[in-house]
C-alpha positions as CSV (number, residue, x, y, z in Angstrom):
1,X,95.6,121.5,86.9
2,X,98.9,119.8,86.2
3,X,100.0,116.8,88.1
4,X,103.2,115.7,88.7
5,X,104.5,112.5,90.7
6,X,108.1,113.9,92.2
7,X,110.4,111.0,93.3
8,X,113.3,112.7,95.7
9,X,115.9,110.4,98.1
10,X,116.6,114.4,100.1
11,X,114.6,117.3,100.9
12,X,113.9,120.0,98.5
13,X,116.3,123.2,98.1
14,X,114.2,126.4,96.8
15,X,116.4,126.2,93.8
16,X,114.6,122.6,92.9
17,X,111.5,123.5,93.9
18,X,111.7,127.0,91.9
19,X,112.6,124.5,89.1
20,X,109.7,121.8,89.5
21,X,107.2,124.9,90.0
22,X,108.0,126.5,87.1
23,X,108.2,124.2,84.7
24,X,105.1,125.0,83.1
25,X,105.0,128.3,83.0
26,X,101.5,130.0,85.0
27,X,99.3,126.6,84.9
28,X,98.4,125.7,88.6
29,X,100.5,122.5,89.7
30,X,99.4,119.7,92.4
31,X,102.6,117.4,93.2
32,X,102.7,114.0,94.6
33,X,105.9,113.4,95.9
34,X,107.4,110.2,96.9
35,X,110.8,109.5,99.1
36,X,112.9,106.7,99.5
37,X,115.0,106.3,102.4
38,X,117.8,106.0,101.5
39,X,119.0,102.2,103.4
40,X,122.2,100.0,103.4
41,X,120.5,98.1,100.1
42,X,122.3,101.4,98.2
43,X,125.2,101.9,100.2
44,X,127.8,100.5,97.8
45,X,126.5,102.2,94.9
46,X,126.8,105.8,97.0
47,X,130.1,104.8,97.4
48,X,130.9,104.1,93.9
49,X,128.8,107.1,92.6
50,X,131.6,109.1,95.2
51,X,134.6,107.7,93.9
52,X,133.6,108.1,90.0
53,X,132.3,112.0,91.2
54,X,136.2,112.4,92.5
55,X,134.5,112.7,96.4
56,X,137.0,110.2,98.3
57,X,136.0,111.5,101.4
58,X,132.2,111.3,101.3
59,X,132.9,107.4,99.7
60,X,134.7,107.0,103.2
61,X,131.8,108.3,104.9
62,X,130.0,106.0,103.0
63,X,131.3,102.5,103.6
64,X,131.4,103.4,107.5
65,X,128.2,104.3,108.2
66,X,126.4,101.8,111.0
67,X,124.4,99.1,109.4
68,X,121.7,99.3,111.6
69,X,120.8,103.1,111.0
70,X,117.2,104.1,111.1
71,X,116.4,106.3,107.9
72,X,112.0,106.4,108.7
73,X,112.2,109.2,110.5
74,X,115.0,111.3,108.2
75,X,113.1,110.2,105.5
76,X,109.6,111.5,107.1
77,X,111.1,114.8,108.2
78,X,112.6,115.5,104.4
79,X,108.8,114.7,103.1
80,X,107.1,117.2,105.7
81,X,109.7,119.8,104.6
82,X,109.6,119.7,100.9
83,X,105.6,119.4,101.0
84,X,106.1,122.6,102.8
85,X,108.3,124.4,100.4
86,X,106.3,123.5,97.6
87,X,102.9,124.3,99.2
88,X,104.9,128.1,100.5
89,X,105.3,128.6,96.6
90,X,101.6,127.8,95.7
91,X,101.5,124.4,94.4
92,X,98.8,121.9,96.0
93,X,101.3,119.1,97.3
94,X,101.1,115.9,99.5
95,X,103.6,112.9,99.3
96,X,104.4,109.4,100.9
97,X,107.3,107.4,102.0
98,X,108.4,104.5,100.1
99,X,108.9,101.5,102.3
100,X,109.8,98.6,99.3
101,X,109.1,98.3,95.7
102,X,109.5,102.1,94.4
103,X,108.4,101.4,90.7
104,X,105.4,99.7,91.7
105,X,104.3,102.9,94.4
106,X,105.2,105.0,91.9
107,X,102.9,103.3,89.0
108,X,100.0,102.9,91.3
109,X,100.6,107.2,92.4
110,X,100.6,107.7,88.3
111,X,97.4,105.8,88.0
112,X,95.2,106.7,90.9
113,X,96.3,110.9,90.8
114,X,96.1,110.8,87.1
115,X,99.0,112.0,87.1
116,X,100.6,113.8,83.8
117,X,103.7,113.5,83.9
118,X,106.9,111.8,86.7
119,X,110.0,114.0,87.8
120,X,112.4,112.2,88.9
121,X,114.9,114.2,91.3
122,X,117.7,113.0,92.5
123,X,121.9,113.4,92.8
124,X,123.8,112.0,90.1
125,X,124.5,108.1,90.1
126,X,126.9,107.5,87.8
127,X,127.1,103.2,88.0
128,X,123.1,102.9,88.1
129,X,123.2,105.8,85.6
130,X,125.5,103.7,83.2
131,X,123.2,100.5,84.1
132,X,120.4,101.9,82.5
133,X,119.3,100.9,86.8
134,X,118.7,104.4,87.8
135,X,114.5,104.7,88.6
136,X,113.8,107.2,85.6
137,X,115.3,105.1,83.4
138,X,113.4,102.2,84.4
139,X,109.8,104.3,85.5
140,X,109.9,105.1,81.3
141,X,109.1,101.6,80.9
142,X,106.3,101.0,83.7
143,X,104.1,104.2,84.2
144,X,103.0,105.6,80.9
145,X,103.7,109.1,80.8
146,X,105.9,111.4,80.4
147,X,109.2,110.8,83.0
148,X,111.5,113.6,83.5
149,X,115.3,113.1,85.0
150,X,116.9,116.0,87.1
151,X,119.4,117.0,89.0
152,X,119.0,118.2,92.8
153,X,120.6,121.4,94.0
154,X,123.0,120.6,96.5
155,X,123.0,122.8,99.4
């Protein structure tokens, strides 16, 4: 069997998860999958990311959100669903929420699941992106396998 850590920020589309489930061909596939919530401590670079995408309005949206927002229990319901859409299309799946440190979670889910490979799923951040700051960039430096960057579906 072929495991693969998946680090998301939002729940799975079936276009994504068509695309993570198929990308080796008939081999079974058992996915760890990790989520961040997605906090104030990113907030400017959305907003950046929205300006440099030509979205003005979402990088409104963006710097007005309350500080004091709770993103556990977003986070928690986007895990349940997308360990659901990938279990519906036949792949063993369970997952975690990232509370702090993501590279470190996600080099000790590499290690202890033996893990073949890291797909890392996310929107496009342009500044982090351009950084080199974006987490597949710097997993390919910490966890030893192969690390794979895509881009989510949007809805």
């Amino acid at each position: 069997m072929f495991t693969t850590v998946l680090m998301i920020e939002k729940p799975l589309v079936s276009d994504d998860v068509e695309l993570v489930t198929t990308l080796h061909g008939d081999e079974a596939v058992s996915f760890v999958v990790l989520i961040q919530p997605r906090g104030d401590q990113d907030r400017l670079l959305r907003a950046l990311d929205d300006v440099a995408l030509g979205e003005l309005d979402q990088a409104v949206r963006e710097g007005s959100e309350p500080d004091d927002r709770d993103t556990r229990e977003p986070a928690r319901r986007a895990l349940e669903h997308s360990l659901t859409l990938l279990r519906e299309a036949g792949a063993e799946a369970q997952g975690r929420i990232i509370e702090n440190h993501p590279l470190d979670v996600l080099t000790d889910a590499v290690e202890r699941h033996k893990a073949d490979e890291v797909i890392v799923l996310t929107a496009p951040h342009l500044v982090e992106e351009f950084f080199h700051r974006d987490w597949a960039t710097r997993a390919r430096h910490k966890v030893g396998v192969p690390v794979l960057k895509l881009f989510a579906h949007t809805p």
